[in-house]
Residue, then its C-alpha position, 0 to 999 in steps of 0.5 A: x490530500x496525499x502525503x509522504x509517510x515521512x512528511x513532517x506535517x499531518x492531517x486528518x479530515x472527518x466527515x458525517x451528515x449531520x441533521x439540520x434544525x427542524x422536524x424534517x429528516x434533512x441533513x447536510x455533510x460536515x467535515x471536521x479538518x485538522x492539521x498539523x505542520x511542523x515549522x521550519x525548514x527540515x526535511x523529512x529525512x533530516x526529522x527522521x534522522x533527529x529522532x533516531x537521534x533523539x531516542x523517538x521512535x514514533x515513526x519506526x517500527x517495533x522490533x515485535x512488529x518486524x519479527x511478526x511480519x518475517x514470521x508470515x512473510x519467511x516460509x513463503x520466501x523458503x517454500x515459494x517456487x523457484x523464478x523461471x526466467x523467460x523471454x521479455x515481452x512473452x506470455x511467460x515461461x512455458x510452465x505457466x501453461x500448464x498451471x493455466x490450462x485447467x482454465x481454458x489456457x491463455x488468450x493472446x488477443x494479438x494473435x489468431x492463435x487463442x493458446x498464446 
């Protein structure tokens, strides 16, 4: 089961062998299943917005948790190459050639031509 990260109802299901009564080792699998639904007719963002509101901040991220994820993801975005802007539907810009090269260079299928 598929949910929303905003949905106002939770579930959690827990599944194990269990081992039936006797003196074989046969066992069976067993799932506990718990849910969790919010009466009403709130909408995810409507409960979002409540407990913003409300002070909750169960369903946000702490502030230490952005800045740790920033302190990973920023020298990336400063150091990472730049975009090479290339024709739609090509193989890419023509640079990609020659980080690919080393390996043999592109395979087209499409073409007769196996250097793309």
């Amino acid at each position: 089961m598929r949910r929303s990260p905003l949905s106002p109802n939770s579930a959690s299901a827990l599944a194990a062998r269990v081992k039936l009564a006797g003196e074989d080792f046969v066992g069976e699998q067993q799932e506990l299943y718990v849910s969790e639904e919010r009466s009403g007719d709130e909408t995810p963002y409507e409960r979002l917005l409540g407990d913003a509101m409300a002070g909750d901040g169960a369903l946000f991220t702490r502030e230490d948790a952005v800045e740790a994820a920033w302190a990973v993801v920023d020298p990336v975005l400063k150091t990472h190459h730049r975009v090479r802007l290339y024709k739609r539907r090509s193989w890419g810009p023509k640079e990609a050639d020659t980080i690919i090269a080393q390996d043999g260079g592109w395979h087209n299928p499409g073409s007769a031509d196996s250097s793309g």
